[in-house]
Every structure is written in structure tokens, then in C-alpha cells.
MIPAKE-878142 format. One record per residue (C-alpha): residue number from 1; residue in three letters; chain; y, x, z. Coordinates in nm, 2 decimals, decimal comma. Each point is the difference from the previous one (the first is absolute). Layout:
% residues N
+-----+--------+--------+--------+--------+--------+
! num ! residu ! chaine !      Y !      X !      Z !
+-----+--------+--------+--------+--------+--------+
! NUM !    ALA !      A !      Y !      X !      Z !
...
+-----+--------+--------+--------+--------+--------+
//
This chain:
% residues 135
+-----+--------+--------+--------+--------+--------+
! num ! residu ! chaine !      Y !      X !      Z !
+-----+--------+--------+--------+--------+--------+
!   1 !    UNK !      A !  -5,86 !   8,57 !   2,50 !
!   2 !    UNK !      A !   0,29 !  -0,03 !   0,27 !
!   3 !    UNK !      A !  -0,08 !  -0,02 !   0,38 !
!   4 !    UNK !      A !   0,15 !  -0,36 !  -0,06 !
!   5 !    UNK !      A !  -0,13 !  -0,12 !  -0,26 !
!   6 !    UNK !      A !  -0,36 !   0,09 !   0,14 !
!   7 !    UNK !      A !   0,11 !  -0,17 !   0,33 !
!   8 !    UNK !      A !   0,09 !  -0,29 !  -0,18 !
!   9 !    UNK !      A !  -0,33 !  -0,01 !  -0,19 !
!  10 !    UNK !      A !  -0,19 !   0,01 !   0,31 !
!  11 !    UNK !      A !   0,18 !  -0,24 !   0,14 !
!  12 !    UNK !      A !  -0,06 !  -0,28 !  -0,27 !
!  13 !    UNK !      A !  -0,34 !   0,13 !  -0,02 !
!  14 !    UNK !      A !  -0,02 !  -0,08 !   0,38 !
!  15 !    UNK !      A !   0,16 !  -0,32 !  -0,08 !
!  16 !    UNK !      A !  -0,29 !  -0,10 !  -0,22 !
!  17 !    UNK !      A !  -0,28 !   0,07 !   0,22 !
!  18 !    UNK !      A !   0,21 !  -0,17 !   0,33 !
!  19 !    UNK !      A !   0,07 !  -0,32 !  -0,24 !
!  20 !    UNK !      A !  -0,44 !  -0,03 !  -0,06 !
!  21 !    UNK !      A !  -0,05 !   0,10 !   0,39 !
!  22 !    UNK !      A !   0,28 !  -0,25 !   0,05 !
!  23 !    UNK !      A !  -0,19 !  -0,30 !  -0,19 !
!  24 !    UNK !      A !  -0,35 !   0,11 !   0,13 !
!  25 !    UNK !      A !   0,15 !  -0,03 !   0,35 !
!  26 !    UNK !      A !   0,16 !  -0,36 !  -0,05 !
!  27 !    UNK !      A !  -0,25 !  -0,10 !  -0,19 !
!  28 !    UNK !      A !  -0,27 !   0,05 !   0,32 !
!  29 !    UNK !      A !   0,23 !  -0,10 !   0,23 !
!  30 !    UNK !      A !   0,08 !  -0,30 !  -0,18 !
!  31 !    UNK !      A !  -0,35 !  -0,12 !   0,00 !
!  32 !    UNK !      A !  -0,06 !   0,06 !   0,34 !
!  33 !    UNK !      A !   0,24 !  -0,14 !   0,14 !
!  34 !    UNK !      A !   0,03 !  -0,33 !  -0,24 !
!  35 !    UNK !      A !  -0,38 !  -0,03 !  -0,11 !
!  36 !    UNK !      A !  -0,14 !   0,09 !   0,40 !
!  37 !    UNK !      A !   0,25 !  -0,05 !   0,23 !
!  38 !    UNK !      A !   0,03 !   0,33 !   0,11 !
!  39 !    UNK !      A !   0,28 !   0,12 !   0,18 !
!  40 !    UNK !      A !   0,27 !   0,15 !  -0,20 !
!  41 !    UNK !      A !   0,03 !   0,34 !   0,22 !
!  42 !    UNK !      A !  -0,40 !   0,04 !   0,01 !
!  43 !    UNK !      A !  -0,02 !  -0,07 !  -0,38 !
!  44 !    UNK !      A !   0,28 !   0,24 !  -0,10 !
!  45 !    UNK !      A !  -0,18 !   0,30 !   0,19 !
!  46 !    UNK !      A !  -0,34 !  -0,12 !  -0,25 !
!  47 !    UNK !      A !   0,22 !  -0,02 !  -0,32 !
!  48 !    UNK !      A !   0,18 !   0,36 !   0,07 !
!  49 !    UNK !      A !  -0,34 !   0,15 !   0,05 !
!  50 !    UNK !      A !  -0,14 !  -0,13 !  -0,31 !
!  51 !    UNK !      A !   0,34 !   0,11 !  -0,19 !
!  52 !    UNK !      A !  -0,05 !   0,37 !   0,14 !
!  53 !    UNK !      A !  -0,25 !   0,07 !  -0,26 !
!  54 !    UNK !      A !   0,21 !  -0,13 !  -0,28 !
!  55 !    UNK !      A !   0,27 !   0,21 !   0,15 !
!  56 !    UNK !      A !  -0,20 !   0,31 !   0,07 !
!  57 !    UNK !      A !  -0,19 !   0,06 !  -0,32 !
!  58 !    UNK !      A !   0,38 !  -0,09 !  -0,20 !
!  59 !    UNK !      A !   0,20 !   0,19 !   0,21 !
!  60 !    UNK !      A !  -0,27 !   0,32 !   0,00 !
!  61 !    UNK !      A !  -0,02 !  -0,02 !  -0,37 !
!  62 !    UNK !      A !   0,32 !  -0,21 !  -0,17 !
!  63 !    UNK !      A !   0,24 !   0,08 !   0,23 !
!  64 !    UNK !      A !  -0,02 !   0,31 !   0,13 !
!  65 !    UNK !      A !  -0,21 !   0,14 !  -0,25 !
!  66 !    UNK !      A !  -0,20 !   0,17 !   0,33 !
!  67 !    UNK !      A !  -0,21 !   0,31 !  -0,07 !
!  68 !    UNK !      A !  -0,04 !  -0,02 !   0,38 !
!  69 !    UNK !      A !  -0,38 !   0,02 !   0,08 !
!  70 !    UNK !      A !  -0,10 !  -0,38 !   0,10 !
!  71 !    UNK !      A !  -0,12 !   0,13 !   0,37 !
!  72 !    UNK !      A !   0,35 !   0,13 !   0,04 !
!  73 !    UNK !      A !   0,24 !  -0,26 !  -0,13 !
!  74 !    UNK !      A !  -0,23 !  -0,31 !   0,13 !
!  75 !    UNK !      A !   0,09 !   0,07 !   0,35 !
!  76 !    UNK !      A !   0,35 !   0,10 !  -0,05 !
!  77 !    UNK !      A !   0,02 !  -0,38 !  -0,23 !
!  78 !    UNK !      A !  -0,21 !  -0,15 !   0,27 !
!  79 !    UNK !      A !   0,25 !   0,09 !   0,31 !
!  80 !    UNK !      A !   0,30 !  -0,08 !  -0,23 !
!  81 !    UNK !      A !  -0,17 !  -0,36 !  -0,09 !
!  82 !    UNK !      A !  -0,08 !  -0,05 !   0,33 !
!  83 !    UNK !      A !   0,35 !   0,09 !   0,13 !
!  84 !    UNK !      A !   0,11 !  -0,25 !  -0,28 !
!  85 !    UNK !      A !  -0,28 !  -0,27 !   0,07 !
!  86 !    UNK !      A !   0,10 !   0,01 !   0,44 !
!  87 !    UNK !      A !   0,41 !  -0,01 !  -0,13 !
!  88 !    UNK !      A !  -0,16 !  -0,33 !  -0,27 !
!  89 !    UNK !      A !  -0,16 !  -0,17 !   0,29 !
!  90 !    UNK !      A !   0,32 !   0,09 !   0,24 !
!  91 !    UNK !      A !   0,23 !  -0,20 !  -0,28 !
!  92 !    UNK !      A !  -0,29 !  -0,29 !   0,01 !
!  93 !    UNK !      A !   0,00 !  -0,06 !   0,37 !
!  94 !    UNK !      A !   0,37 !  -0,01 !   0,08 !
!  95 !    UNK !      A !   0,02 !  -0,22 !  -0,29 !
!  96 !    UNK !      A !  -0,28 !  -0,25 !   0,03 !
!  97 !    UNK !      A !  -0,13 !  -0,01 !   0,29 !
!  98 !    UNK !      A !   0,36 !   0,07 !   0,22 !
!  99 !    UNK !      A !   0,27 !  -0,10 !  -0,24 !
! 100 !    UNK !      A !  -0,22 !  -0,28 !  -0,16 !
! 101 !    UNK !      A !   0,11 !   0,10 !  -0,35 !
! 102 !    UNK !      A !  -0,17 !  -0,13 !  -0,35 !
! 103 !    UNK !      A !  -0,27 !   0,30 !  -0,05 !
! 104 !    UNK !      A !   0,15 !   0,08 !  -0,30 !
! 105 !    UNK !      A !   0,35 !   0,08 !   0,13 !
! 106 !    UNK !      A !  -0,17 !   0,22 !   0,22 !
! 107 !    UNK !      A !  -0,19 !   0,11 !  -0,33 !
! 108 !    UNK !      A !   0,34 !   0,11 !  -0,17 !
! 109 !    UNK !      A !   0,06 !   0,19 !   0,28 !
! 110 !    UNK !      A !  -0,29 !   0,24 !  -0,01 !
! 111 !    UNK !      A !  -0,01 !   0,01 !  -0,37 !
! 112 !    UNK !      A !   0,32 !   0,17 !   0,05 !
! 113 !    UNK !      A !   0,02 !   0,18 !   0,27 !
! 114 !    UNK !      A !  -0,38 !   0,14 !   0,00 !
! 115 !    UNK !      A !  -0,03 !   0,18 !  -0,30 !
! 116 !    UNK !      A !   0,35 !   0,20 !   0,04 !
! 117 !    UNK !      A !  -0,19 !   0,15 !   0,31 !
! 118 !    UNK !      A !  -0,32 !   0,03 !  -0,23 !
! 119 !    UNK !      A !   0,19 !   0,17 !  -0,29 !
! 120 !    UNK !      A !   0,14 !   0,29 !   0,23 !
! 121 !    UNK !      A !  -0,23 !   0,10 !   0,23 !
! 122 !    UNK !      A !  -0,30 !  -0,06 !  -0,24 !
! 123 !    UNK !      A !   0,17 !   0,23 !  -0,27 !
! 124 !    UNK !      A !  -0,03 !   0,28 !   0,31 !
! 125 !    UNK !      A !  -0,28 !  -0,06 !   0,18 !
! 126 !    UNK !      A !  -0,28 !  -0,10 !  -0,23 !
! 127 !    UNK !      A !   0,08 !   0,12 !  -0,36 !
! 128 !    UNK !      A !   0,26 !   0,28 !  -0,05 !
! 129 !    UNK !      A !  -0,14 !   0,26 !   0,26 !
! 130 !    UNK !      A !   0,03 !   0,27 !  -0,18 !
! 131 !    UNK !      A !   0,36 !   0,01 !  -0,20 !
! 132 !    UNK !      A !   0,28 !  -0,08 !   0,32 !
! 133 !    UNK !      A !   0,21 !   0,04 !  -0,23 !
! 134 !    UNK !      A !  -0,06 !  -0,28 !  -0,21 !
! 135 !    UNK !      A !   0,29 !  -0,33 !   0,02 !
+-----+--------+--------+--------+--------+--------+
//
């Protein structure tokens, strides 16, 4: 199989678990803030927390196919989700609470820019450790 084509692969792959993480967080942040009230930069940092484990487990096992010990490629995940969760909540208060935009706009936003960051450092950190050479 071709250094591409395996890239490619792991990139839908990564696809598939972000689009599930994706729904689990706007799902929880949905409720939150429409069913309680809650404010839409508090209730994004709950729904991205809740969407790490969807993440983790699909990335560790779907994605990147890990053979990474879990006690080494949680905290490698773990500092990479946090990076992503602190750049999320960034992207939530400009937006909503500065800018005053729809909490969805602000939404689109991370949805897109977030996992990019996610992808890339994540492949290095957490789950390919061992083969540098690897796309």
C-alpha cells in the first residue's frame, strides 16, 4: 500500500471518528445550552470533554490503529485534546461572548479549525511514536 493511499485512509478514518465526536459534542452542548440555560462557552468546554472519549477510544483504535500502550498514548491524546479543547473555548469566547455571534457560527468554526490541529499533532504525539517515518 502507497504512503498515500495509507494517508488518505487515515485520514477518512479520522474523518469518521471526528464526525461521531463532532455530533456527541453538539449534541451536549445543544442541550445545555437550550434545555438549561447554560452559557454557550461553559457548555462547549462540558460537551468537548464528553466527546474526548468518543475521540480517544476511535482515534486509538479506528484511526490510528495505535499499538501504543494506553499509559503512553493517553497523555500524549490528553495534552493534544486539551491543546484543542483551550483553542475550542478560545473560538467560543471571541465569538459569543465578545463578537456576540449565534453559538453555532462559532460552532462551524471549531469544527473546522480544531481537528486540523488534532489530526497533526495527535498522529505524533499520542499514537505513531515509534515509526517517524510514517506520513
Amino acid at each position: 500500500m502507497s504512503k498515500l493511499y495509507a494517508t488518505f485512509m487515515r485520514l477518512f478514518r479520522f474523518g469518521i471518528v471526528g464526525v461521531a465526536a463532532t455530533v456527541t459534542h453538539a449534541g451536549v452542548l445543544w442541550v445545555l445550552v437550550e434545555s438549561v440555560s447554560m452559557r454557550p462557552s461553559l457548555a462547549t468546554v462540558i460537551g468537548f470533554l464528553i466527546a474526548f472519549n468518543v475521540s480517544y477510544f476511535g482515534h486509538y483504535y479506528f484511526t490510528f490503529r495505535s499499538t501504543e500502550p494506553h499509559r503512553r498514548a493517553l497523555p500524549g491524546f490528553a495534552a493534544t485534546a486539551t491543546a484543542g479543547a483551550v483553542l475550542n473555548w478560545l473560538i467560543f469566547v471571541i465569538a459569543t461572548d465578545f463578537l456576540q455571534i449565534n453559538y453555532w457560527i462559532a460552532f462551524g468554526v471549531a469544527v473546522v479549525t480544531v481537528p486540523i490541529f488534532v489530526f497533526f499533532v495527535s498522529r505524533r504525539v499520542a499514537f505513531d511514536r515509534k515509526d517517524p517515518s510514517d506520513p
